[in-house]
N, C-alpha and C positions, 0 to 999 in steps of 0.2 A: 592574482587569481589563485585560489585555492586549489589542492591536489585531486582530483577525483578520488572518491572510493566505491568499490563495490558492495552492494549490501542488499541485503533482502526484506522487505517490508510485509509480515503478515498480519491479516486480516479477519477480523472472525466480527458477520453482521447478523443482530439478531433477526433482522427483518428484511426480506427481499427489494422492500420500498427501496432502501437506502442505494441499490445497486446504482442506480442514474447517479447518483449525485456521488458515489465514489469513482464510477466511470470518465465524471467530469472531470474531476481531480487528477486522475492518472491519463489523463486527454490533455492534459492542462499542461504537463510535465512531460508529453509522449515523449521528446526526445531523447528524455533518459532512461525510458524504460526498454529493457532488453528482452523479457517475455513476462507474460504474468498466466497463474493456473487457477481454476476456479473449481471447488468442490461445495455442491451441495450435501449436504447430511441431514439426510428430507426427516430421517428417526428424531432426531432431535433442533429440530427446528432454525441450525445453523446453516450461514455460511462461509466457508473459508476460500479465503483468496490467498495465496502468496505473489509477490509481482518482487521479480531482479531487478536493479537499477545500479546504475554506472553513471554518479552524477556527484557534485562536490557534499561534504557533509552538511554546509547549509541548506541546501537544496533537499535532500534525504527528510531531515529535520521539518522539511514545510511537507512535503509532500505526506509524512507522518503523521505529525500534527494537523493537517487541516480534517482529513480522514478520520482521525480517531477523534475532532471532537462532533461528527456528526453523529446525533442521537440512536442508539442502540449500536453500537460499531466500534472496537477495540483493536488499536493500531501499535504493533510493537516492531522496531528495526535490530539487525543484525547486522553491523558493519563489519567488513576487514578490515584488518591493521593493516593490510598493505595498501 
């Protein structure tokens, strides 16, 4: 089994639709998620999420990935080295 790492996964959707089905996702995964924050920025038509997670880097990698390839929705991770 691989080493956990800590990492930050954020989020920026272009469209509100998409919140259900990024919820799914990070519902999907709840056990490694440690908190997540939700900013709308109603001026310019985003929204940003960032959500912590404490889960191996495969895991980080799907959790990522399945999110950003949902239509209007752009997913980038930040891991620790340690």
């Amino acid at each position: 089994m691989t080493e956990n790492r800590i990492a930050v996964i954020s989020i920026i959707a272009a469209e509100r639709s998409q919140s259900a089905k990024i919820n799914a996702v990070l519902s999907e995964f709840g056990d490694y998620v440690l908190g997540r924050m939700g900013i709308p920025y109603k001026d310019k038509s985003v929204y940003i999420i960032s959500v912590a997670v404490d889960a191996p880097a495969e895991v980080i990698n799907t959790i990522t990935g399945k999110i950003g390839q949902l239509e209007g929705v752009t997913a980038k991770t930040l891991m620790s080295k340690f």
